[in-house]
Backbone as CSV, one residue per row, in Angstrom:
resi,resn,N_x,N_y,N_z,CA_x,CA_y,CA_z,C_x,C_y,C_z
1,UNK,75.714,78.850,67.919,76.558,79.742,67.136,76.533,79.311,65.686
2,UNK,76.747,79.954,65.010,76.894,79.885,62.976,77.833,80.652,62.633
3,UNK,78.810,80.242,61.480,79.669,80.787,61.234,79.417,80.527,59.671
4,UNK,80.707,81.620,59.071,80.367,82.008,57.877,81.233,82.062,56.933
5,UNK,81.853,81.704,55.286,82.643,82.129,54.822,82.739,82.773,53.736
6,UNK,83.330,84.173,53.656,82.963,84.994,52.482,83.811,85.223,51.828
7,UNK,83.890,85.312,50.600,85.282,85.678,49.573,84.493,87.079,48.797
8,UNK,85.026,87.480,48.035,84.778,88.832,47.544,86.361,88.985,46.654
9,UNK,85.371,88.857,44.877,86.646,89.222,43.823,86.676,90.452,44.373
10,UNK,88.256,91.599,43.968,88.162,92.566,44.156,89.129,92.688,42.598
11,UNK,89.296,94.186,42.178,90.363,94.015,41.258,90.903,95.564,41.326
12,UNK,90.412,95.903,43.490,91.736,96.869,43.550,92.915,96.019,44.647
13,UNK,94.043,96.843,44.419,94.859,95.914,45.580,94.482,96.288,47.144
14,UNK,95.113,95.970,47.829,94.713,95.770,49.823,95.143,97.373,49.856
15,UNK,95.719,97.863,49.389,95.958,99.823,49.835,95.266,100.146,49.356
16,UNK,94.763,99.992,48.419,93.458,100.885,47.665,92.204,100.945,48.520
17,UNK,92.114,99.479,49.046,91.163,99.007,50.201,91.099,99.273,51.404
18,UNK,92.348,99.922,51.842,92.310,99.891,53.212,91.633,100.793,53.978
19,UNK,91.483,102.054,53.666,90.867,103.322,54.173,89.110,102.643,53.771
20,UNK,88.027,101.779,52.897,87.218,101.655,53.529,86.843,100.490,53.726
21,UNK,87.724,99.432,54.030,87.834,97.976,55.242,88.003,98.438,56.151
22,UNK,88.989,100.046,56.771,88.626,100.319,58.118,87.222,101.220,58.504
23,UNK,86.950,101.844,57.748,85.598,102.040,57.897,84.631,101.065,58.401
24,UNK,84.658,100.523,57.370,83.114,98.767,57.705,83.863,98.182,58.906
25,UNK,85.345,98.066,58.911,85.522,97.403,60.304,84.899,97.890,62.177
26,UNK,84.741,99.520,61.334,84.948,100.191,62.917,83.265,100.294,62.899
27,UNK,82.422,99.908,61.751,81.047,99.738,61.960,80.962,98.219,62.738
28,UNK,81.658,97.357,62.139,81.454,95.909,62.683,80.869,95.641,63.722
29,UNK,82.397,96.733,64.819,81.977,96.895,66.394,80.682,96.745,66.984
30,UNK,79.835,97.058,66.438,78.563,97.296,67.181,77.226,96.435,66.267
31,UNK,77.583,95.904,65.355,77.124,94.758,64.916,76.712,93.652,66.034
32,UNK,75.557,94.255,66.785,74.953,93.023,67.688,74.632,91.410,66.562
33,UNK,75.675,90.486,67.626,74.896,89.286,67.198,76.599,88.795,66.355
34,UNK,77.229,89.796,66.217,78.251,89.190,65.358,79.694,89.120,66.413
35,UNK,79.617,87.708,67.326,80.955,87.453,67.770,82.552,88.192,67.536
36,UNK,82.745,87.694,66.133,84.305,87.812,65.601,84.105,88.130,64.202
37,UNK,85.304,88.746,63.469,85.438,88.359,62.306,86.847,88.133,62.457
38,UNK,87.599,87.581,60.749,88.805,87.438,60.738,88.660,87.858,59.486
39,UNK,89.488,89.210,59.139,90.020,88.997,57.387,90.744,88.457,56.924
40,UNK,90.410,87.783,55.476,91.670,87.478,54.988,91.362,88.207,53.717
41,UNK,92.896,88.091,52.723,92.930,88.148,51.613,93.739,87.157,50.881
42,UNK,93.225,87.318,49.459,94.253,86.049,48.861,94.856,87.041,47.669
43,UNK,96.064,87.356,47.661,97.003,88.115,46.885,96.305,88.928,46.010
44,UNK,95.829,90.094,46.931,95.085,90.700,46.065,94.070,90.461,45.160
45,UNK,93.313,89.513,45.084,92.427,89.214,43.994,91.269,88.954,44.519
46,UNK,91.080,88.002,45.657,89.798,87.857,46.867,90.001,88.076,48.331
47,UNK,89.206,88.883,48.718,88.925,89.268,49.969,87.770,89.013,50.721
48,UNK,87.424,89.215,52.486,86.732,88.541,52.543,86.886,88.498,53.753
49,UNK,85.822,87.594,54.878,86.041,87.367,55.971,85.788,85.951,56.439
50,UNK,86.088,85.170,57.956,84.979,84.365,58.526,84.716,84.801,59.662
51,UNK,83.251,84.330,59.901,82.491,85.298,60.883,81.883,84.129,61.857
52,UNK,82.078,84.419,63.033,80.766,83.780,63.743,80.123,84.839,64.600
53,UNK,78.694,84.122,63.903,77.535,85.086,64.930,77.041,84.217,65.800
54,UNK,76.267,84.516,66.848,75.418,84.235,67.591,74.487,83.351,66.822
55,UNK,73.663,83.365,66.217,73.045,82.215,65.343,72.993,82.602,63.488
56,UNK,72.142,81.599,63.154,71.990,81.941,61.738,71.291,83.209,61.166
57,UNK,70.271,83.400,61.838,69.086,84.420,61.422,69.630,86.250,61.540
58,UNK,71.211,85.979,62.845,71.944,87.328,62.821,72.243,87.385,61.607
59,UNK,73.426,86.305,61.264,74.358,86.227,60.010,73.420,86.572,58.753
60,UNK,72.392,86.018,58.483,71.094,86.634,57.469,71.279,88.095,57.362
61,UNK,70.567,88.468,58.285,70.367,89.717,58.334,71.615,91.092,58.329
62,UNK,72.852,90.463,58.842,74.337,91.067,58.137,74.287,91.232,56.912
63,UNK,74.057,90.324,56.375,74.349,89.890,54.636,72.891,90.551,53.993
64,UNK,72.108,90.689,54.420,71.313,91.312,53.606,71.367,93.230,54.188
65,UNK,71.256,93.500,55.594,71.401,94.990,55.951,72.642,95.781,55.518
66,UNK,73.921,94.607,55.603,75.501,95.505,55.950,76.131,95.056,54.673
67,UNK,76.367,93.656,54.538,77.412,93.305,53.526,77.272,93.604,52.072
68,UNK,75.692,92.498,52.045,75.250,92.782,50.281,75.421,94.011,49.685
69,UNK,74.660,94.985,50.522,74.472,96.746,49.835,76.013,97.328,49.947
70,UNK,76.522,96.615,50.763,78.553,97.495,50.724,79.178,97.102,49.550
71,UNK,78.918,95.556,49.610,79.807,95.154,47.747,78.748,95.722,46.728
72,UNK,77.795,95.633,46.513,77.004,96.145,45.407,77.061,97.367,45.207
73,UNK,77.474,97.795,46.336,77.616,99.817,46.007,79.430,100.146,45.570
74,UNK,80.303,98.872,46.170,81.596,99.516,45.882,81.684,98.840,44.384
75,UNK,83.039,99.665,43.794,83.149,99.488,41.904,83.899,98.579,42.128
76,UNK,85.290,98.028,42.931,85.969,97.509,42.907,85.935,95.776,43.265
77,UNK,84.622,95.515,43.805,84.005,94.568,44.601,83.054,93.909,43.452
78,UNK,82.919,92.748,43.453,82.137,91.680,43.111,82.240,90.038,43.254
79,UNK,81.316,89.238,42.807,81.387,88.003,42.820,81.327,87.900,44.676
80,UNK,80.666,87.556,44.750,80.232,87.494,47.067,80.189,86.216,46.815
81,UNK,80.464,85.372,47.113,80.393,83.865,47.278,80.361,83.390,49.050
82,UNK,79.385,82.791,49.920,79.267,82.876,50.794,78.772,81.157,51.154
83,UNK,79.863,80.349,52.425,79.267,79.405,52.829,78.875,79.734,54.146
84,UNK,78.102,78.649,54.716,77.434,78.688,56.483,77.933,77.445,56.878
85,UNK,78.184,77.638,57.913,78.309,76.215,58.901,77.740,76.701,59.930
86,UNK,77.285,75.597,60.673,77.415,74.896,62.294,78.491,75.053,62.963
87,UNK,78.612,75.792,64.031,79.876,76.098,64.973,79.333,74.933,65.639
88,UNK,80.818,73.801,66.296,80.975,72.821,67.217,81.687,73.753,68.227
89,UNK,80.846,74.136,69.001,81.455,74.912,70.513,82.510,74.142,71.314
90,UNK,82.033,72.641,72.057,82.697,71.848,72.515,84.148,71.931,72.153
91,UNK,84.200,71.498,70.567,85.282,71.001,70.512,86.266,72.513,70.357
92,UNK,85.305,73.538,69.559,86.186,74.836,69.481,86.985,75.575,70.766
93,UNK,85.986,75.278,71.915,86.776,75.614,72.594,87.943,74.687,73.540
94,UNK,87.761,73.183,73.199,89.004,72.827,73.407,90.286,72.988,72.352
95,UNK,90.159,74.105,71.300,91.560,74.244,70.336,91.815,75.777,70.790
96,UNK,90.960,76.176,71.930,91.281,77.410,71.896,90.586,78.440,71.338
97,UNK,89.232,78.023,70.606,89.099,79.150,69.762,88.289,80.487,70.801
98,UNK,88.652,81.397,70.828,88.170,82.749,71.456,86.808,82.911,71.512
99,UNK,86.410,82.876,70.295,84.665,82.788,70.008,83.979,82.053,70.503
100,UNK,84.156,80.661,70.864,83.454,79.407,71.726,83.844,80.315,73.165
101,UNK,84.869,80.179,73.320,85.089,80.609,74.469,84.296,82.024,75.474
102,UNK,84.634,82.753,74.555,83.509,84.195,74.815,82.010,83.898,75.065
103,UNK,81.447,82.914,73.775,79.998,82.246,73.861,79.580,81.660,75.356
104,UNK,80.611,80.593,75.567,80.567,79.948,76.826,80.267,80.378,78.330
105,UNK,80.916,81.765,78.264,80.828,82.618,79.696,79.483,83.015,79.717
């Protein structure tokens, strides 16, 4: 598994956003290869997700097919700042985490 962390300046607020974060969300769904996401935001100013996929080469190919061309096309969106990690399954799923867990079965 690989996981991911994305921030995204925005400089509209979370209502302005919401009608198309549910859009890209209800595309997500069917995003083979992509486990989970979680949004967050940070008071309006960065938005963003963490993701785990199935491996690295999914998460690639998100970020270059789905994500990159969504912020580069919206006005309100810029600055993508993106880290990767190594998912520790073992230990994730002894804290509970859903995603190890799902992987595991």
């Amino acid at each position: 598994m690989h996981s991911m962390l994305v921030l995204i300046d925005t400089s509209a607020g979370l209502a302005d956003l919401h009608d198309a974060f549910t859009e890209f969300a209800h595309a997500l769904k069917t995003r083979e290869g992509l486990v989970m996401k979680t949004w967050i935001a940070n008071e309006d100013s960065s938005v963003g997700g963490f993701y785990i996929f199935a491996d690295r080469e999914t998460a690639d190919r998100y970020l270059e097919e789905m994500l990159a061309p969504t912020v580069e096309a919206h006005p309100s969106l810029s600055n993508m700042r993106i880290q990767h990690f190594s998912v520790l399954p073992e230990l994730s799923e002894l804290t509970g985490s859903p995603a190890a867990s799902a992987v595991q079965r």
